[in-house]
N, C-alpha and C positions, 0 to 999 in steps of 0.2 A: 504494500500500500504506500503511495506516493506523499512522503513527508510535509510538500508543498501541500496536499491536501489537507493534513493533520493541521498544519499550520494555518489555515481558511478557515476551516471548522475554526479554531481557538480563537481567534479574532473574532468571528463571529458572535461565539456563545459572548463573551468578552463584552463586546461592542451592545447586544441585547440586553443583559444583566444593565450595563451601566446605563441604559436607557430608561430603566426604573428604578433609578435611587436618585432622586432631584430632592428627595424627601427620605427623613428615616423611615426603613421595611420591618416587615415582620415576617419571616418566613419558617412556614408549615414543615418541621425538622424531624425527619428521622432515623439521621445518621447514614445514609444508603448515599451511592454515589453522587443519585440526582441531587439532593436536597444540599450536598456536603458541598459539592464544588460550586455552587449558585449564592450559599452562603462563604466559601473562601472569595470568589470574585469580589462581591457585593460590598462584605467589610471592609477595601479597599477604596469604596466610593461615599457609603455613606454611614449610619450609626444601623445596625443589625439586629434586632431581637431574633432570637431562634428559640421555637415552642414545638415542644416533641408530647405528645396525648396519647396516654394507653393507660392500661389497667396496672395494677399497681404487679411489676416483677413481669410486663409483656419484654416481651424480643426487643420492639422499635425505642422503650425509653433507655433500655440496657446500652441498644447501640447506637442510642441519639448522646448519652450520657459519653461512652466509649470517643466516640468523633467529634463531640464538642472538645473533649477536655486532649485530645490528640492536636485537633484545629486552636488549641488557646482560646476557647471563644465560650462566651458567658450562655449557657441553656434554663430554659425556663420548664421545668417539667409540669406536665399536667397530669395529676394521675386519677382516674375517674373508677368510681366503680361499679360492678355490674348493673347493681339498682341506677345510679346515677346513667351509665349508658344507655340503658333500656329508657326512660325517662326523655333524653337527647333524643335521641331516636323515634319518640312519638311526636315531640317539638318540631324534630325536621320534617319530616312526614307530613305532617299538617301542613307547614310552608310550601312544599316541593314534592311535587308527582316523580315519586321514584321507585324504580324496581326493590325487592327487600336485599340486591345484592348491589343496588349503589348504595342502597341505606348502609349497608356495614362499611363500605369501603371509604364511603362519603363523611362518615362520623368523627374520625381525626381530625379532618377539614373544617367540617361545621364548627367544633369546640373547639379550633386554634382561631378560625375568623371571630368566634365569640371573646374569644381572651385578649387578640392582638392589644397590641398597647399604640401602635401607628396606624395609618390609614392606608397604608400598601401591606397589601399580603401576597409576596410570593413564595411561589409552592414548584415542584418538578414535575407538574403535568406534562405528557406529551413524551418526554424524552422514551420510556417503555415502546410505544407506538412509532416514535423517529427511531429509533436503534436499535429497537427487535427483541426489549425485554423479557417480554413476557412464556414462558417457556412451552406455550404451545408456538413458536412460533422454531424450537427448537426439533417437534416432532414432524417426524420424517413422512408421516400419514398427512400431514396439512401442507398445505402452498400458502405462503404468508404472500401478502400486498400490505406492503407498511405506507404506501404513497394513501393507500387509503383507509386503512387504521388512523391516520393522521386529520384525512378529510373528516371520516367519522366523526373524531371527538371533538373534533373543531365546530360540529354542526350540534351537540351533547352538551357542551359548557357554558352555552347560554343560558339553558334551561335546568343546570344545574352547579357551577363551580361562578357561574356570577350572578347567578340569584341569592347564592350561599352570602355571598361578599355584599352582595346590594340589601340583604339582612338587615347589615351591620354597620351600613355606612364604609365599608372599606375599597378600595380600587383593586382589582385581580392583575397580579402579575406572573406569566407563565416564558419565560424566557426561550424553554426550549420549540415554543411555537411560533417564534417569529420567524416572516419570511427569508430573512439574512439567514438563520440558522437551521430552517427545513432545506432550502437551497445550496446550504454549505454539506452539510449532512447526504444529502441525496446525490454527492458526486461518486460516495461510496455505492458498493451494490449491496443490495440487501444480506446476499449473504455474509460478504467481507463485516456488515453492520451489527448482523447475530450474532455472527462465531458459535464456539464451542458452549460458549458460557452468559453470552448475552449480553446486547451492549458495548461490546469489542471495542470498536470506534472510542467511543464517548468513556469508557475506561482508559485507553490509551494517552485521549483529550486530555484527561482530565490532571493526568499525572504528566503531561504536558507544562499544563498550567498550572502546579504545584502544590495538588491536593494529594498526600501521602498515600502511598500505595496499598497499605492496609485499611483505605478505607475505598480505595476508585476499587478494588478490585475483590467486596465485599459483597457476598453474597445479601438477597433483600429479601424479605418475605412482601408478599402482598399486604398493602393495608390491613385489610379486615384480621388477617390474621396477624401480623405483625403488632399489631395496636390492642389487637383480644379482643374486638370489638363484636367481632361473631362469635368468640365463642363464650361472651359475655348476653350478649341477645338471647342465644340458643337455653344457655342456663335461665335467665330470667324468664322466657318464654316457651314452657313447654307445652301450655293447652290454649288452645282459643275457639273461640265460639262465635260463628258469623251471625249477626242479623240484616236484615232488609224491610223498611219500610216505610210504604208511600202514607203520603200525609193530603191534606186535601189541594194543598198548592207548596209551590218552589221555599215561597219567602217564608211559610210554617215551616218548612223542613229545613231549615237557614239558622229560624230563630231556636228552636229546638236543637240544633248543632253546637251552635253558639251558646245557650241556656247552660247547656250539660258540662259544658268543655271543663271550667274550673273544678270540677267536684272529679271526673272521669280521668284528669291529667295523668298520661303515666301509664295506664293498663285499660286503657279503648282508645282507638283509632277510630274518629268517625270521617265522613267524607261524603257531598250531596252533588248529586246526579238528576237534576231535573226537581222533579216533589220527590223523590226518595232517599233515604236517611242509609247509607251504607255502614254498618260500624262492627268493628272487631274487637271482642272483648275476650284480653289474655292473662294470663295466670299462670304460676307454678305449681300447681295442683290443681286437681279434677274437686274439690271443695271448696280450694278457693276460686276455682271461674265461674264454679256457680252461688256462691257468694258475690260475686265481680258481677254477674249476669244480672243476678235481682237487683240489684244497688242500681245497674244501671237501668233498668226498666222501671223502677221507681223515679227515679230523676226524670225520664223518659214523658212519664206519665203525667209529673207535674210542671214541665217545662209546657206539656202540647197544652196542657190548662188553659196555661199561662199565657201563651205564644196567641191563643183564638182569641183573647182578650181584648 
């Protein structure tokens, strides 16, 4: 692989990063390449906050703590616990139409936009999708298109990593998505971009640009699991019980959504579909969902009262 190209990429990623620190950042830190070398750039231009979110003794704070204190750089741990996640996770839910497997992965993100202490929050979206992270993309049964893995999430982040941000009042910065550095990136061929181990390129990059080798060439788990975040959901939610119902019109089935929410936070997820009242009511026992069930059918009852009034 042609050094002059190594050398384009670095400049690039370089030239991006600096293009979001006119202001102190806060970026969404979890010790893994992407997040490590966006936060060594970064320190360079402006004042840094780095926030790493998991459960307390997860993978990602172990090796956000490990790379901050390698990097010399001051981390803000966030440690959440499974009640507190599950909890987050109905929060977002309510905001943001998402599948339950960007709920787990998106959950990091949400409680570091929720904490940031700056109004920029960058984060290593994209680079997975630019340089072939992800390890199906390693199996010999699949044909990877990372040109459009890349278009994908570009078309995904609106509706969900800057709804997250526009929360909170914060601006989204994703460095590895900008045009300089997808165009830098795609001189490589995809596979030269995979390799053996994933990410090759931007490993190489990165120890280019003087992010110590123990950590560019660190293995990552996935969010959800790195952070514990699914297997903190999965714990807190092992039974749920659906219900469905229409109401006489839209704006009852609004207010009654609305009525219930404070009392329901945490353990029902509701959601209105026209005049119908969508809502999932969950628990860690088959006693407590149906304790969880009545409680909410009671509230249910004296909201619709209430709502016809």
């Amino acid at each position: 692989m042609s050094t002059d190209l190594f050398e384009k990429l670095c400049t690039a990623i370089k030239k991006s990063v600096d293009s979001y620190c006119k202001k102190p950042i806060t970026i969404s830190f979890s010790g893994g390449v992407d997040s490590a070398l966006v936060a060594l750039l970064a320190k360079d231009f402006t004042d840094v906050e780095l926030i790493a979110v998991g459960t307390p003794g997860s993978h990602d704070l172990i090796a956000a703590k490990s790379a901050a204190e390698i990097m010399g750089m001051e981390l803000r741990c966030v440690e959440v616990s499974a009640e507190e996640m599950a909890s987050e996770a109905i929060l977002m839910k309510k905001e943001i139409d998402l599948e339950q497997i960007e709920v787990e992965f998106m959950l990091p993100f949400w409680i570091a936009a929720k904490e940031a202490k700056h109004s920029i929050l960058m984060c290593g979206q994209g680079a997975d999708e630019l340089f072939g992270g992800y390890a199906r993309f390693r199996d010999k049964k699949n044909i990877p298109n990372l040109s459009k893995e890349v278009k994908d999430l570009n078309k995904r982040i609106p509706n969900r990593e800057n709804k997250i941000v526009n929360l909170f009042d914060l601006e989204l910065s994703c460095p590895y998505l900008s045009f300089g550095v997808v165009q830098a990136a795609e001189n490589f061929s995809q596979i030269e971009r995979i390799g053996d181990v994933g990410k090759v390129v931007l490993r190489k990059s990165a120890e280019m640009l003087g992010l110590p080798r123990e950590i560019a060439q660190r293995k990552k788990k996935a969010a959800q699991y790195g952070s514990g975040s699914q297997k903190a959901l999965k714990k807190m939610i092992k039974h749920t019980i659906e219900f469905e119902i229409t109401f006489e019109s839209k704006k009852i089935a609004e207010s009654v959504a609305k009525a219930t929410e404070p009392e329901n936070l945490g353990w029902v997820d509701t959601k209105v579909h026209g005049k119908t009242l969508h809502a999932t009511v969950k628990a860690d026992s088959i006693g407590s969902l149906r304790e969880a069930a009545e409680d909410f059918m009671s509230c249910l009852s004296v909201a619709e009262n209430v709502a016809k009034q």
